[in-house]
C-alpha positions in Angstrom: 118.1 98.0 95.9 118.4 100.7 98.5 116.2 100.9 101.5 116.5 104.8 101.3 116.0 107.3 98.5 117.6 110.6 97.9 114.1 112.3 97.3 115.6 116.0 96.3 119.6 116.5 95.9 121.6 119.6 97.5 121.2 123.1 95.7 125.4 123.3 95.5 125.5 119.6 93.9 127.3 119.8 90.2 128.4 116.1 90.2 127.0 113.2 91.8 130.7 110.6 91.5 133.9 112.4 90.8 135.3 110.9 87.8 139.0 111.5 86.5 139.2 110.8 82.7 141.9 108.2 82.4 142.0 107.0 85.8 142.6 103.2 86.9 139.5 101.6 88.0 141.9 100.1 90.9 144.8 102.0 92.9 148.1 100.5 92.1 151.5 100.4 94.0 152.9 104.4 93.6 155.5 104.4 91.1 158.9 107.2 90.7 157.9 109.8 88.3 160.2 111.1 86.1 161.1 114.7 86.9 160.0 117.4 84.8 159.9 121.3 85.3 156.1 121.6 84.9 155.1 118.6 86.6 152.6 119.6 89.2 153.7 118.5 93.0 151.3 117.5 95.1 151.1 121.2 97.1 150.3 122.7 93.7 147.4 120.7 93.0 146.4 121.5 96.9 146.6 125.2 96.1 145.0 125.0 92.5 141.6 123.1 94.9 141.7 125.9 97.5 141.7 128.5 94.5 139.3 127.0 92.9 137.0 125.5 95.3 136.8 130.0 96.5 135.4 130.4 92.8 138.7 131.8 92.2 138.8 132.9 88.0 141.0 130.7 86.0 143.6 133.6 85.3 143.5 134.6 89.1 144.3 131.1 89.3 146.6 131.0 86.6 148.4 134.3 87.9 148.4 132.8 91.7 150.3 129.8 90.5 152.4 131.7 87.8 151.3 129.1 85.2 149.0 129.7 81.8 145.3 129.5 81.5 145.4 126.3 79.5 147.8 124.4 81.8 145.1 125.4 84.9 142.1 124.5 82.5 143.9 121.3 81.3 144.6 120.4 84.9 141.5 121.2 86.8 140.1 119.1 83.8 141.9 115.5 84.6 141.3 116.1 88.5 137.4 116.3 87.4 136.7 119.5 89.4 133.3 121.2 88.8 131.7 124.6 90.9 128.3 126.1 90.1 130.8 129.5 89.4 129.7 133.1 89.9 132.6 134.5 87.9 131.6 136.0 84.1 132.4 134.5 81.3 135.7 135.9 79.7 136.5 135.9 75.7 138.2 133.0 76.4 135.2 130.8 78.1 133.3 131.7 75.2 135.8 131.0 72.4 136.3 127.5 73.9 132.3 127.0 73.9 132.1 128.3 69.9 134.6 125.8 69.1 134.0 122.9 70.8 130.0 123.0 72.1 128.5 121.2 68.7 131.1 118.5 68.5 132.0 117.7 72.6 129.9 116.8 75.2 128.9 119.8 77.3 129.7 117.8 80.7 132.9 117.4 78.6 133.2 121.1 78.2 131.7 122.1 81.3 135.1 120.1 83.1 137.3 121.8 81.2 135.6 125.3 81.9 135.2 124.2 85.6 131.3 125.1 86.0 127.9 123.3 85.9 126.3 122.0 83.1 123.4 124.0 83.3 125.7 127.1 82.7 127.4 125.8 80.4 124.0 125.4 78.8 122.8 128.4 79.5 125.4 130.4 77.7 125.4 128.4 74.6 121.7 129.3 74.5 122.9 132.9 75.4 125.5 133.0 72.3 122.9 131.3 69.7 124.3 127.8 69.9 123.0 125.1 69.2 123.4 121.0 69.4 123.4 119.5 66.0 123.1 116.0 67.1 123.2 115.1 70.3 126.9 113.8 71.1 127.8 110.1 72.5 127.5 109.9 76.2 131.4 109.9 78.1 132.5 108.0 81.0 131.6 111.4 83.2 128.0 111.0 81.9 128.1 107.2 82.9 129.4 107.6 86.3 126.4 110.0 87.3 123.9 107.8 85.8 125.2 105.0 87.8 125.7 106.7 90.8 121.8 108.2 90.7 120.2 105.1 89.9 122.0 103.1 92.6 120.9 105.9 95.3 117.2 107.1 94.1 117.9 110.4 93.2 115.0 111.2 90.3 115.7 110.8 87.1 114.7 114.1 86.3 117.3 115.4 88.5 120.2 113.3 86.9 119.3 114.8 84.0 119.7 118.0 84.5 122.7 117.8 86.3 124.1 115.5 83.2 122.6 118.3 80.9 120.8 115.2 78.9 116.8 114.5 78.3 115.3 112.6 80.9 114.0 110.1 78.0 118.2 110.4 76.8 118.9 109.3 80.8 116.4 106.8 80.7 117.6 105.3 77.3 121.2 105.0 78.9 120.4 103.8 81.8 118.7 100.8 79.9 122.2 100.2 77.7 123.9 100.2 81.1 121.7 97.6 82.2 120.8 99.2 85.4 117.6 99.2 87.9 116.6 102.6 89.6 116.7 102.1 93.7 113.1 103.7 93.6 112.2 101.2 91.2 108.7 99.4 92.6 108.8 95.8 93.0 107.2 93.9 90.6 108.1 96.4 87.9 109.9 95.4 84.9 113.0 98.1 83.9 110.9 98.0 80.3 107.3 99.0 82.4 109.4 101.8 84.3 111.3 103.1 81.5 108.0 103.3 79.2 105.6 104.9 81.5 108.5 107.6 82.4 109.0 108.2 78.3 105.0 108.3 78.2 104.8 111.1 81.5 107.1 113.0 79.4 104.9 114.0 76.5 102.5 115.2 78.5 100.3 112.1 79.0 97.5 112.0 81.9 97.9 109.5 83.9 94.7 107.8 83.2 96.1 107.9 79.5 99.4 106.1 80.4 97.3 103.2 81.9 95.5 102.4 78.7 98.6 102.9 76.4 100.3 100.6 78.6 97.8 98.0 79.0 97.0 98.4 74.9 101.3 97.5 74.9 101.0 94.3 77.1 102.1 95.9 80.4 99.9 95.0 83.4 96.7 97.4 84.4 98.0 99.6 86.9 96.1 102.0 89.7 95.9 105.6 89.3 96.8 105.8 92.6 99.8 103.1 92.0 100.9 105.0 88.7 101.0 108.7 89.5 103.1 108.4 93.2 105.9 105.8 91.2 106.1 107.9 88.8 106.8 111.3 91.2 108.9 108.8 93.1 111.7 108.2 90.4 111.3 112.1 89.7 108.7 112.8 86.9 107.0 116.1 88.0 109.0 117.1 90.8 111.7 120.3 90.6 114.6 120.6 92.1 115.1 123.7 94.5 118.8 124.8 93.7 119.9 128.2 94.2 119.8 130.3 90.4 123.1 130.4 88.7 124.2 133.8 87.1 124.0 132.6 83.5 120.3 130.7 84.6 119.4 134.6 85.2 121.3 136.2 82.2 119.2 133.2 80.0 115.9 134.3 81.5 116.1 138.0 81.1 117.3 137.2 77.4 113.9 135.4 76.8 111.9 138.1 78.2 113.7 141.4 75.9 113.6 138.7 72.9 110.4 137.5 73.7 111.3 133.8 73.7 110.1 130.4 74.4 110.0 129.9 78.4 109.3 125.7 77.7 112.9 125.2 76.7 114.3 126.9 80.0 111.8 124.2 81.8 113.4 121.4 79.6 116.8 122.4 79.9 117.0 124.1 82.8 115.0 121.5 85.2 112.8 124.2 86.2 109.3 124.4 87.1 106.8 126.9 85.6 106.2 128.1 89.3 110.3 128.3 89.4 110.2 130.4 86.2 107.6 133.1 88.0 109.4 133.0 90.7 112.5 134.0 89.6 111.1 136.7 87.0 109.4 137.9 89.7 112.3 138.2 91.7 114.4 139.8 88.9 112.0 142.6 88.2 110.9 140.7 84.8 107.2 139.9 85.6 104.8 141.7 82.8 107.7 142.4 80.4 107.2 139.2 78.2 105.6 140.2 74.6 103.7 137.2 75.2 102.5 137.9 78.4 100.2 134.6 78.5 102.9 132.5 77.7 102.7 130.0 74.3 98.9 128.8 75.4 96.5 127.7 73.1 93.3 129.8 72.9 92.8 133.8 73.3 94.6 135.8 74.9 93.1 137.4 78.1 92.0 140.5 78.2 91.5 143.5 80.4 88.0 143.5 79.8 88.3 139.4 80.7 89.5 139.4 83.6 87.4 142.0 85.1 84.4 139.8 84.0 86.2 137.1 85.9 87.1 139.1 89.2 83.1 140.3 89.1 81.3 136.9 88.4 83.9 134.4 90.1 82.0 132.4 92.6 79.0 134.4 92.2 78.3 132.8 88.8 77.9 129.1 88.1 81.6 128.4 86.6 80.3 126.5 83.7 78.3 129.2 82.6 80.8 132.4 83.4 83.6 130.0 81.2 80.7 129.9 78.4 80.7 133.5 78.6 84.1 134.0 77.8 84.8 131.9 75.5 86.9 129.3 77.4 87.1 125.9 79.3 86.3 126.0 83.2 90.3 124.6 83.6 91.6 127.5 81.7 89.2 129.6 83.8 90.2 128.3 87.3 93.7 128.3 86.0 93.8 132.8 85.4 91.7 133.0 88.4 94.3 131.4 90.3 97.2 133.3 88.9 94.8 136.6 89.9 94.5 135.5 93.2 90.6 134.8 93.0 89.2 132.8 95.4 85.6 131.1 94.9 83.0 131.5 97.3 82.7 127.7 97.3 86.2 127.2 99.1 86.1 130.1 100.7 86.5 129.5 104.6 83.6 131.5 106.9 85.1 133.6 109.3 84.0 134.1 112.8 81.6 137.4 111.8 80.2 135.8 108.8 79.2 132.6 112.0 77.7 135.3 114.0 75.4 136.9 110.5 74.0 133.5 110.2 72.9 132.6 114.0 71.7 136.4 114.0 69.9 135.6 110.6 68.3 132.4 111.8 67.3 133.5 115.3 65.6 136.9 114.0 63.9 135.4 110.6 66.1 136.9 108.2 65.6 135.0 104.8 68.6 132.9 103.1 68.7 135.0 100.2 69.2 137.9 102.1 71.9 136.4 103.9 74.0 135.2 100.8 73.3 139.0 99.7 75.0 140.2 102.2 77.5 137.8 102.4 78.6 137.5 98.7 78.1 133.8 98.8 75.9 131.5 97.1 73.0 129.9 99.3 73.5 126.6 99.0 77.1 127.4 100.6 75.6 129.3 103.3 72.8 126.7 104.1 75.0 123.8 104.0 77.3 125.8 106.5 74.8 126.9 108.7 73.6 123.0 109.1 77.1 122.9 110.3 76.8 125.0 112.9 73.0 124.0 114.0 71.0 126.3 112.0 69.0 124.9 109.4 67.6 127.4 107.6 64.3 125.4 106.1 63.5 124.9 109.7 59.1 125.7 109.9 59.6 126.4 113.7 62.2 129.0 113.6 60.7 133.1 113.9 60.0 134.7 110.2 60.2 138.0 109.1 57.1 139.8 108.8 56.1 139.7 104.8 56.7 143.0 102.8 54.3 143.8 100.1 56.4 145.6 97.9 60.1 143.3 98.1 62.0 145.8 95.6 62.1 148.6 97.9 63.4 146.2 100.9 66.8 147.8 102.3 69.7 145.3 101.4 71.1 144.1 104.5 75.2 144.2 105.1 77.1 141.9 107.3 77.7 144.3 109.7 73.9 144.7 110.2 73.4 141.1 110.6 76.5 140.9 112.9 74.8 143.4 115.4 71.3 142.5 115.0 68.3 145.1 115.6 64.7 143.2 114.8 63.0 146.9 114.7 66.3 147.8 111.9 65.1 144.5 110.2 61.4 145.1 110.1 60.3 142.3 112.1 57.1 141.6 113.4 56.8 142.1 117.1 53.6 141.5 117.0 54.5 138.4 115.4 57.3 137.5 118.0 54.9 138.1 121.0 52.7 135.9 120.2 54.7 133.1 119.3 56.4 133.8 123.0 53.0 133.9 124.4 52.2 130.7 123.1 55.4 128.7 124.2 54.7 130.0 127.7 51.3 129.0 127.8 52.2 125.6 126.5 54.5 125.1 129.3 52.1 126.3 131.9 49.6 123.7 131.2 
């Protein structure tokens, strides 16, 4: 097992081990080749790398070379080249895809096309294509596997490179018999392999545990469960640069209104990725389904400016039973508005200065969280922090007001530059308690 792990791979990588279909697992003595006019010399196939590694077209390469497109597909196939490929797709790319995508292997395809599986991928979803059965895994398939497991890169990861589920990667891996470098000790491949088919559906951790333990596997920690698990790459994205036909397949789903979840699957993209990018491409607020595929109601206008007024003012339990919703689904739009709650809120340096003002002169803690905007428990506990404890009997009072309605309502910049005679103190009341401390320490 190795001591180091590939935690996140390169945003260029399209192949983990070069594999040439048909090659000898062991190099061999050179033998005389019989000469033929289209044999390819050894300065061709330089040239056809240079082209191709420059994202060359295969008929600029085919024209540079003066042979035909499906010699220099057929070629760049059995020296296993692959390029993550900014060039369009010609009639001819997407012939070969028709034909051959529901019968090959698309790592199979993609060789032969000379791009990454995830645009292959991505165009078959863009031409209405679709995967019958999923086809036998090929030596390519088996060599990145291999090649992953033996190094750490997550699983996750391998299998969006190989264009496979990751349950589909961890199934293979177990035929091949091999044991992930990330792998904890003490773990049996069957313990791994379950919990990571378990994360998959959507499980809580807390969840996997029991169905594990109901299975016969040991009782694992949540703390021991949820870092393995992130470890061999459930959870984690992978932050490679956005292919061409990646952007062509996510404006598609926003004019047609589709499914974002299998662009997640497919794709090995995060949610956050998926904003990201739309954001980027101009596509945020275009979606039909502007809340996505959730369950529950769809929020509203009205909703959300119920949530922007009562966030953190309002217990959370009770402004969620107001609308209709759990609290998570409630911190989960507030954070996507960009609310924050008063609890979490940090105090800056004026708000510090309102509450030594508001303790020092006798202004009341409900008059401070007024003007603040925060809740008074928040504001007490803080002002503890600092040294103030508001419940303190010793500390000066505000002179009582008969009639509390028509009291002023004090801002934070009033409290920030204090006046007692803006503030209605008692001076009276000040005095004496002045007089009296001297007199103490006279006598």
């Amino acid at each position: 097992m190795a001591n180091s792990h590939i935690l996140d791979l390169d945003a260029d990588v399209v192949e983990l081990a070069p594999y040439v279909p048909g090659s000898p697992t062991a190099a061999g003595p050179l033998r005389e080749i019989a000469f033929r006019t289209d044999a390819w010399l050894p300065e061709e196939t330089s040239r056809l790398k240079t082209l191709f590694a420059g994202d060359q077209s295969l008929d600029e390469i085919a024209l540079s070379l003066g042979r035909t497109r499906a010699s220099i597909s057929t070629r760049i196939y059995d020296l296993g080249l692959r390029r993550n490929s900014k060039r369009s797709w010609t009639e001819w790319d997407d012939a070969l895809l028709h034909s051959r995508y529901s019968q090959d292997p698309t790592s199979r395809i993609a060789a032969e096309l000379g791009r990454g599986v995830s645009a292959v991928y991505a165009r078959a979803r863009l031409l209405d294509l679709t995967e019958p059965a999923a086809p036998p895994y090929d030596g390519w398939e088996d060599a990145q596997i291999r090649t992953g497991y033996e190094t750490g890169v997550p699983v996750g990861q391998i299998a969006t490179l190989i264009g496979r589920p990751m349950t589909g990667v961890i199934g293979r891996a177990s035929l091949l018999g091999i044991r992930h470098a990330a792998q904890p000790s003490g773990w049996t491949a069957q313990e791994m392999n379950r919990a990571l088919e378990l994360a998959e559906t959507g499980m809580r951790y807390l969840a996997i545990i029991e169905q594990l333990v109901s299975e016969g596997y040991p009782r694992r920690s949540k703390q021991g469960l949820g870092p393995r698990l992130r470890q061999l790459g459930y959870g984690r994205g992978w932050g490679r640069a956005w292919t061409p036909e990646e952007d062509e397949l996510l404006r598609h789903a926003y004019e047609t209104s589709a499914s974002l979840t299998l662009l997640r699957t497919r794709l090995g993209r995060s949610p956050h990725s998926i904003r990201w990018r739309a954001e980027a491409l101009g596509l945020r607020g275009t979606h039909a389904n502007r809340d996505g595929f959730r369950l529950g109601p769809i929020w509203s206008e009205a909703d959300e400016q119920i949530l922007r007024a009562g966030y953190g003012k309002i217990p959370s339990r009770e402004l969620a039973r107001s609308l209709g919703r759990s609290p998570a689904a409630m911190f989960s739009r507030a954070n996507i508005l960009g609310l924050v709650h008063g609890y979490i809120r940090g105090f800056s340096k004026d708000e510090d200065i309102a509450i030594r003002n508001a303790w020092t002169h006798g202004t009341s803690l409900t008059d401070v969280a007024e003007a603040l905007n925060r809740d008074s428990a928040v504001i007490s506990k803080h002002a503890i922090r600092l040294g103030y404890r508001f419940s303190d009997p010793n500390r000066p009072a505000r002179a009582p007001r008969n009639d509390r309605s028509k009291r002023p309502t004090i801002t934070l910049a009033e409290l920030v530059g204090l006046d007692p005679e803006q503030l209605g103190l008692s001076r009276d009341r000040t005095t004496r308690a002045g007089t009296k401390a001297s007199s103490s320490a006279s006598s």
